[in-house]
C-alpha positions, 0 to 999 in steps of 0.5 A, a space after each residue: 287198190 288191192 284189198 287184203 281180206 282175213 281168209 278161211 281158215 276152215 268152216 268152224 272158223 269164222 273169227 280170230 284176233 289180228 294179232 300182230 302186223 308184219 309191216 307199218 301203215 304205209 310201208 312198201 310190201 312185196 308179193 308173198 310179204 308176211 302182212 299180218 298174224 292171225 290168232 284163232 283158238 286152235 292155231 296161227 297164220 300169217 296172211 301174206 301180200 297179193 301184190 307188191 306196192 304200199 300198203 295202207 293198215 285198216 284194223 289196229 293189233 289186237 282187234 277181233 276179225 272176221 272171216 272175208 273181212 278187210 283189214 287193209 288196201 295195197 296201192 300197187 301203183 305206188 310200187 312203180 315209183 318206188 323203184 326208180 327213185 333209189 336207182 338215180 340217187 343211188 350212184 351219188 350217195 354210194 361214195 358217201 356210205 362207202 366207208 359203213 355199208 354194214 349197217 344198211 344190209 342188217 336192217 333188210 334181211 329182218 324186214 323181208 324175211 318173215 319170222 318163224 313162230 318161235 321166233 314172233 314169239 320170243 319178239 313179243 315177249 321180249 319186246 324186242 323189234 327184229 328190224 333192230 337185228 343183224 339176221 343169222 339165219 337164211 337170208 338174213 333172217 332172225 332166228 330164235 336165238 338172235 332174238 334171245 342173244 339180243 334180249 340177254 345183251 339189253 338187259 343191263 340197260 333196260 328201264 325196268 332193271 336200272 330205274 329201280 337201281 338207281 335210287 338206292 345207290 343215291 340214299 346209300 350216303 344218307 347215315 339214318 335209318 328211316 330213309 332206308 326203309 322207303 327204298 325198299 318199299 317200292 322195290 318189293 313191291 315192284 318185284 311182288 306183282 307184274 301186269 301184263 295183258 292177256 294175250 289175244 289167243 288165251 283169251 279166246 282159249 278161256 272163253 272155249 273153255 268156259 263154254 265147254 262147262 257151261 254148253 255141256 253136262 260134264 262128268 268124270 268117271 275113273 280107274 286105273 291100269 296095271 301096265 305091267 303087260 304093256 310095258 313087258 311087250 314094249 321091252 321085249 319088242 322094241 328093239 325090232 319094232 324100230 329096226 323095221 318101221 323106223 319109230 319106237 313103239 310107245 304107249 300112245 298106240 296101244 291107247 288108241 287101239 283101246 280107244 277104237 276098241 272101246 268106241 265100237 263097242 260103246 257106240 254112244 261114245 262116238 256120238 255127239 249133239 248138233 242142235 235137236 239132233 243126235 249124230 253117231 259118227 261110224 269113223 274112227 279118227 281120234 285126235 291126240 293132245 301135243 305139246 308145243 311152245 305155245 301150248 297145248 294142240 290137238 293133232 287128230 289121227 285119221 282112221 285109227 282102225 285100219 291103222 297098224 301100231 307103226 302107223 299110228 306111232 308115225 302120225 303122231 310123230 309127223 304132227 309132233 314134228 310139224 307142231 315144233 316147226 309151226 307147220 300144223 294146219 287148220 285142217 290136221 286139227 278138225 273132225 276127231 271124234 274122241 280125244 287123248 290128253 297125256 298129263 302123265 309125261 308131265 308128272 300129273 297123278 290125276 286129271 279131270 280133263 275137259 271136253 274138246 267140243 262138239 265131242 262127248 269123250 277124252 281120256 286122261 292119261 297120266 304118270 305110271 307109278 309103282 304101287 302095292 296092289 293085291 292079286 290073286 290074295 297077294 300083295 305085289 308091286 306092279 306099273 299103276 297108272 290111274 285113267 280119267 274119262 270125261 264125258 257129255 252127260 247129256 249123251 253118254 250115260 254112266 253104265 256106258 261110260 264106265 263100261 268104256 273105261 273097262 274096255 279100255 283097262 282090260 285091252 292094256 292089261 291084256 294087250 292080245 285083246 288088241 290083235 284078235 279084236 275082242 
């Protein structure tokens, strides 16, 4: 017996939620099989087989699971006998499903092929099993949009649409009044309200969150930006930035620069609480909020002070990339010091947003609107964009966080401040 254990995902990981198992109690894996998926609170992975041979399931779907711990047992033996069963009867039924041998392949490749993120997603949701479906992709593998076609195709048959269907086309015939009203009742009321359970991962992400209000002192302080100089660099330069470096210039850079300006000139910033002790971090690795389909992640950039503009815009490019392709590792998320959250590119106006622990700071970004502002006595419209810096209390103190969040307005309004580093 070979025992499958959840593996390591990293030292700030020692549980997550088995979330969902590849193969049924009892089935015939292969080595390298996708077996289980494994929700933690900052990604997901699949375990995969050791050895070929039957497996037999130890912890049920949605079961909290801890790092080394055993969730199953794999009888390699049983594999042996597996395959010389088929190879004897296989030449005698061979005549026999001559005339269909369609629907034997379609149900293989689901079974074998393992599943991309997006398209376990799409299955949960749609309750749809893939083994049910002819795969398109490589291998036979089902894809995203087999799952989606399936799930448009069944939903004419589907019990939720025809139960409630159905009873109004029976009382229809009736002539009076009354016997209309108790139709509709149960359908608004169906339509009103729909349960679902809370998924594994959310949970976990509400109690990370919750402990984050409860664990730290948390304070926000703001202002806002005029982007106006930022913007005019960016016209201006664009078109070559990306000719030689093969990435457009974004504000993104320029915000991280600010960062590690502000962070080297307010040290307590960069500092963070372990137990009874105060650590000052001397490194500058700032982690930057992606979007992806299953929410938001923290990719982190890693020493962002050596780090050229182009080469903060390609990180964050190759993690974009990877979040989309569900390649990002427990690793890329790990160690930042400060974090960037940009609510702007979704329309938000202002944020208070809250801490990623164990760090003190993140600054919300958010959308660039034009705005009557006066300078030098005159009211003019300029590119507005308001800031949030939220901070752990218990480290940073206010004069230093609004020093700060200064450093960081006067280096975007004057972005030269950026190249000669002052």
């Amino acid at each position: 017996m070979t025992e499958v254990k959840i593996p390591a995902l990293g030292e700030s990981i020692a549980t997550g939620i088995l979330a969902k198992w590849h193969v049924k109690d009892g089935a015939l894996v292969t080595r390298g099989q996708a077996l289980f998926e494994l929700e933690t609170d900052k990604i997901t992975s699949e375990g995969q087989a050791e050895v070929s041979g039957r497996v037999t399931l130890k912890v049920p779907e949605g079961t909290e699971v801890a790092i080394g711990q055993l969730v199953a047992l794999i009888d390699e033996t049983a594999a042996a006998p597996a395959a010389p069963a088929p190879a004897p009867a296989a030449p005698a039924p061979a005549k026999v499903e001559a005339p269909a041998p369609k629907p034997a392949p379609a149900a293989i490749p689901p079974s074998t092929a393992p599943l991309s993120p997006a398209a376990r997603r799409v299955a949960t949701e749609t309750q749809i099993d893939p083994a049910t479906i002819q795969g398109t992709g490589k291998s036979g593998r089902v894809t995203k949009g087999d799952l989606l076609a399936a799930s448009e195709a069944t939903v004419p048959t589907h019990p939720g649409f025809a139960t409630p269907i159905a009873p109004p086309r029976e009382s229809a015939p009736q002539p009076t009044p009354p016997p209309a009203a108790p139709a509709l009742a149960p359908k608004a009321s169906g339509d009103r309200v729909t349960r679902s359970k809370l998924s594994p991962l959310r949970k976990r992400i509400a109690e990370r969150l919750v402990s984050a209000q409860q664990t730290a002192a948390i304070l926000t302080t703001f202002n806002e930006v005029d982007m106006s100089a930022v913007m005019a660099l960016r016209k201006k330069h664009q078109e070559s930035f990306t000719a030689r470096h093969g990435v457009k210039l974004g504000f993104m850079s320029f915000f991280v620069k600010a960062v590690v300006q502000a962070l080297q000139s307010v040290p307590a910033v960069n500092a963070q609480l372990a137990g009874d002790e105060l650590l000052q971090n001397h490194f500058y690795d700032v982690g930057v909020a992606v979007g992806t389909e299953r929410g938001l992640i923290v990719p982190v950039v890693r020493d962002c002070d050596q780090l050229s503009f182009a080469g903060i815009e390609k990180a964050i490019g190759d993690y974009a990339k990877k979040a989309r392709e569900g390649k990002i590792k427990i690793e890329d998320l790990q160690g930042g010091v400060f974090t960037i959250s940009n609510g702007g590119i979704y329309g938000s106006m202002l944020s208070t947003p809250i801490l990623n622990p164990p760090q003190s700071g993140i600054l919300g970004l958010h959308n660039i609107k034009e705005r009557a502002v006066v300078v030098d006595g005159q009211i003019v419209i300029r590119p507005i964009m308001y800031l949030a810096l939220s901070y752990d209390h218990r480290v940073v103190d206010g004069k230093e966080a609004v020093t700060f969040l200064t450093r960081i307005k006067d280096a975007i309004e004057d972005p030269a401040r950026l190249l000669f580093g002052i």
